[in-house]
N, C-alpha and C positions, 0 to 999 in steps of 0.2 A: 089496830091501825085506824078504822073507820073513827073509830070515838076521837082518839086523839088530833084528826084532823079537823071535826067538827068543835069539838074542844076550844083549838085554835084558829076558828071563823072560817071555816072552810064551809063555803055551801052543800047542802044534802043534794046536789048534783055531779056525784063523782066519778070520773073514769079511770079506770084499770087496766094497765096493758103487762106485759109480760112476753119476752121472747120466744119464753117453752112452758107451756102449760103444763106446768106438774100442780096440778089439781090431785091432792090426794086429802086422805081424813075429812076434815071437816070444811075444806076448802069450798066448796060446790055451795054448803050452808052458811058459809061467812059472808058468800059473794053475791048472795040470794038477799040480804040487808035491801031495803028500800031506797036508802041513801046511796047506794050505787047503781049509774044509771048503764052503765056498760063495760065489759072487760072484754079485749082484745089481746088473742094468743096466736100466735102460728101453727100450723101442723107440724109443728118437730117433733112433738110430743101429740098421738092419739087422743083425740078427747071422743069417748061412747056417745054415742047418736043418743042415748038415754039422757045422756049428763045435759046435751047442745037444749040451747034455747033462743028465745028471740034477743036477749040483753048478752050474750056469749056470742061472739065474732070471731072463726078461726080465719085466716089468712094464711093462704099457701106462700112457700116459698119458694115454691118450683121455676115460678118465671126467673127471680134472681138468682138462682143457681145453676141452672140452663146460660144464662149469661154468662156466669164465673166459670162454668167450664168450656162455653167456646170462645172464652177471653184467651183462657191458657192454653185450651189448643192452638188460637192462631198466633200464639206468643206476644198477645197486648195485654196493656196493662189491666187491673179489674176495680183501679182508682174511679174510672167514670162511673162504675154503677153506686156509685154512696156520694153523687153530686147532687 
């Protein structure tokens, strides 16, 4: 994916995100390329304290799911949290 986007004039400044970090096989070594300057994952998925580095950003989702469930305890809606 990397090549192809420099390929097509993509600067060697690139960021990565992903909703659930399923880093497995050789992910950790593709994502380690120079030309990426950051990936951003949530904790839905475990990432090992081994794997975590300064260019790897997990992001809890705890605060927004604490909302979604005292949304529908107090029977509102849980549209306002994605405004």
């Amino acid at each position: 994916c990397v090549d192809s986007l420099l390929e097509h004039g993509c600067k060697p400044e690139i960021y990565v995100g992903a909703t659930h970090g399923v880093l497995v096989g050789k992910a950790y070594e593709r994502l380690a390329r120079p030309e990426i300057k950051e990936v951003v994952v949530t904790d839905t998925i475990p990432v090992p304290k081994e794997r975590q580095n300064e260019r790897l950003k997990v992001l809890s989702v705890a605060p927004l799911l604490a909302k979604a469930v005292m949304c529908v305890h107090e029977n509102k809606s849980i549209n306002s949290l994605f405004d």
